[in-house]
C-alpha positions in Angstrom: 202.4 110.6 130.3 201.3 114.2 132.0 198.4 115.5 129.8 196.1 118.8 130.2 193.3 119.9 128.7 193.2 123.9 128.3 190.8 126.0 126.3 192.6 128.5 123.3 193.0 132.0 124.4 194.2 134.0 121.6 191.2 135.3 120.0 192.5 134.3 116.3 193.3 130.9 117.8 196.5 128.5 117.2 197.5 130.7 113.9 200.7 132.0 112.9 201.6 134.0 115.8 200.8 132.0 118.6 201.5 129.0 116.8 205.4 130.2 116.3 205.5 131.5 119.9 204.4 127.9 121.6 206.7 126.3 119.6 209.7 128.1 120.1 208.7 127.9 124.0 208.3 123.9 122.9 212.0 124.1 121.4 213.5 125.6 124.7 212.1 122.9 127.4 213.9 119.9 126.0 211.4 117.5 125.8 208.3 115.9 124.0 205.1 117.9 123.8 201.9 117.6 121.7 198.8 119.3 121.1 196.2 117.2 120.0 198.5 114.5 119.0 201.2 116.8 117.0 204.6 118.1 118.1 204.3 121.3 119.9 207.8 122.3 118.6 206.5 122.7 115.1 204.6 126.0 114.0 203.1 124.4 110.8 202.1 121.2 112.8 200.0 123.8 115.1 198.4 125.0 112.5 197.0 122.7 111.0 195.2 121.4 114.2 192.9 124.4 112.8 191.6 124.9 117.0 190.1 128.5 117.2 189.2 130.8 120.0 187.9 128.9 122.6 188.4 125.2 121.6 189.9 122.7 123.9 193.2 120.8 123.3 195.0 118.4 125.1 198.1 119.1 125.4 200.7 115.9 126.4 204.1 115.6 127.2 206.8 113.5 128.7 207.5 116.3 131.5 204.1 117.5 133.7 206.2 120.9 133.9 206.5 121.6 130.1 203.2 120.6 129.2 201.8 123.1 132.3 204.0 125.1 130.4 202.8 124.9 127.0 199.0 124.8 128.2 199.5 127.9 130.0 200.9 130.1 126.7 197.7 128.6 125.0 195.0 130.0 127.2 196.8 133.2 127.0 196.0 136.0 123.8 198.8 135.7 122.2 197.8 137.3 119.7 198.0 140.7 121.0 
């Protein structure tokens, strides 16, 4: 199973926003990802993880492009 760790780059970290924009991205690649351990494809399951600005997730997946594609919208702001 592909995994990456990536450091948080929205400066309020996994919260609402950028928590419902990775997993709508999640929802549109068609297979299994996790962050930490929970589904990617669920906003409230990002949440809760609680990682701020400038933690460091792993993000895992069944596909090595969809987890580089979920690790790359969480070192990005999203939040802006």
């Amino acid at each position: 199973m592909p995994t990456k760790s990536v450091v948080v780059g929205s400066a309020v970290g996994l919260h609402a926003r950028p928590a419902a924009i990775i997993a709508e991205k999640a929802g549109e690649l068609g297979a299994e990802v996790t962050i930490n351990g929970v589904d990617a494809g669920s906003s409230l399951m990002i949440m809760t993880l609680g990682a701020g600005n400038g933690d460091t997730v792993v993000v895992a997946g069944d596909d090595q492009a969809a987890v580089d594609a979920i690790a790359a919208l969480i070192e990005q702001d999203l939040d802006t």
